[in-house]
C-alpha positions as CSV (number, residue, x, y, z in Angstrom):
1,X,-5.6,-192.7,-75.6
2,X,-3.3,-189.9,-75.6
3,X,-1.3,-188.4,-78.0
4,X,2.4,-187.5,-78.1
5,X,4.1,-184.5,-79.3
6,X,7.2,-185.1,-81.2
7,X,10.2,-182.2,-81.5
8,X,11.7,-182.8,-85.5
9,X,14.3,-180.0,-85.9
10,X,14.7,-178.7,-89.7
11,X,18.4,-178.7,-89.5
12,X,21.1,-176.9,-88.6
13,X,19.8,-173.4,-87.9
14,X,16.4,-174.8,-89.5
15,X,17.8,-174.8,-93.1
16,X,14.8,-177.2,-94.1
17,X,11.9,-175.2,-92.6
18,X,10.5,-174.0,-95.8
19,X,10.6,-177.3,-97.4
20,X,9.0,-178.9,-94.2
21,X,6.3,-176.3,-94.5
22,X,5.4,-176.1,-98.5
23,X,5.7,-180.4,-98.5
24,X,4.0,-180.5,-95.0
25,X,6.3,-182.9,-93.8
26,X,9.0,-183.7,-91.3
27,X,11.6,-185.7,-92.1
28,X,15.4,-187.0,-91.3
29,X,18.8,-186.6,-92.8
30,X,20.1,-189.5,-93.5
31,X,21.2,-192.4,-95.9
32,X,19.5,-192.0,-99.6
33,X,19.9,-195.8,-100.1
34,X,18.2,-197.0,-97.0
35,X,14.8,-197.7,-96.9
36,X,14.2,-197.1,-93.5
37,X,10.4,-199.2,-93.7
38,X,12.8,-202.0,-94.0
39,X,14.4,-201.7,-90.6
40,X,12.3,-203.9,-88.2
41,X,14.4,-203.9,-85.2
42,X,16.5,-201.7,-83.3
43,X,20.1,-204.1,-84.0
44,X,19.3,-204.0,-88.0
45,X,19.6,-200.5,-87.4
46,X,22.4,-200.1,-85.3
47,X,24.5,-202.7,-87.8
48,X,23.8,-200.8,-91.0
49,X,24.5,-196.9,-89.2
50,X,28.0,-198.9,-88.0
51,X,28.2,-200.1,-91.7
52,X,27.8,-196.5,-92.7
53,X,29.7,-194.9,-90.3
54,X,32.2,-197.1,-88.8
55,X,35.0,-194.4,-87.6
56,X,31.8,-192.8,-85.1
57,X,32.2,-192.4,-81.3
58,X,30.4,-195.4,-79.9
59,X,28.4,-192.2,-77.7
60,X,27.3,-190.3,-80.7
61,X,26.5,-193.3,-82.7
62,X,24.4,-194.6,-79.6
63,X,22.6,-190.9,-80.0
64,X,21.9,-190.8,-83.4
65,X,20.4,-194.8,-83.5
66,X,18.1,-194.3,-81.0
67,X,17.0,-191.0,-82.7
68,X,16.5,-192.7,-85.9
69,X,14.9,-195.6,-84.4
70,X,12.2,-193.8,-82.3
71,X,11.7,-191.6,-85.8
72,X,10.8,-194.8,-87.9
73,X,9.0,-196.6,-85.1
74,X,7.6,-194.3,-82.6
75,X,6.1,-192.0,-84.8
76,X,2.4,-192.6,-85.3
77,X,-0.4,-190.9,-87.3
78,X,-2.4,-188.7,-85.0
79,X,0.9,-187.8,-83.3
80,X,1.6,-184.1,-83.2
81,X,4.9,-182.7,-84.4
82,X,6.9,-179.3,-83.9
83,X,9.3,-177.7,-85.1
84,X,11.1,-174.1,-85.0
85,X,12.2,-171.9,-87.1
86,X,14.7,-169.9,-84.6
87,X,15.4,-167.4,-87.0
88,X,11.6,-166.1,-86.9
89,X,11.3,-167.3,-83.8
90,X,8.4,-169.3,-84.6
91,X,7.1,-172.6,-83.7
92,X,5.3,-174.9,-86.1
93,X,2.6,-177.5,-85.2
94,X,1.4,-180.1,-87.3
95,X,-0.4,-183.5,-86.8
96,X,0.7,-186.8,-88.8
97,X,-1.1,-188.2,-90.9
98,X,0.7,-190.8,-92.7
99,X,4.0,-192.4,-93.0
């Protein structure tokens, strides 16, 4: 079996990169009170971001569900993830390892 390689950017401009680094972990902005374990199918999802965001562009909102979606069910452990830090010019590997 082969293993994927996932791109998780650290913010804008990489803000996050130190905390992704110290925490080793990658990880999403978005809603606090949304347990995201809880979304089971791609139309959950896409009704509560609508709920949440209801004056989006139908194109960016299509963007932004299927990034979230392929984030919480996509993402295995053994994966590998990178990141980069463009002001260091550096690119960070990791594997996951858990949820």
């Amino acid at each position: 079996m082969s293993q994927k390689m996932w791109m998780v950017r650290a913010g804008r401009d990489a803000y996050l990169i130190s905390e992704f680094i110290e925490k080793e972990c990658v990880a999403i902005g978005w809603l606090e009170t949304v347990d995201l374990k809880s979304i089971d199918t791609k139309e959950k999802l896409e009704e509560i971001y609508k709920d949440a965001y209801p004056e989006e562009k139908k194109s960016k909102a299509a963007i932004s569900i299927g990034q979230i979606y392929r984030f919480i069910s996509e993402i295995k452990e053994g994966d590998y993830v990178l990141t980069y830090n463009p002001k260091e010019r550096i690119y960070h590997i990791g594997e996951i390892i858990s949820e």
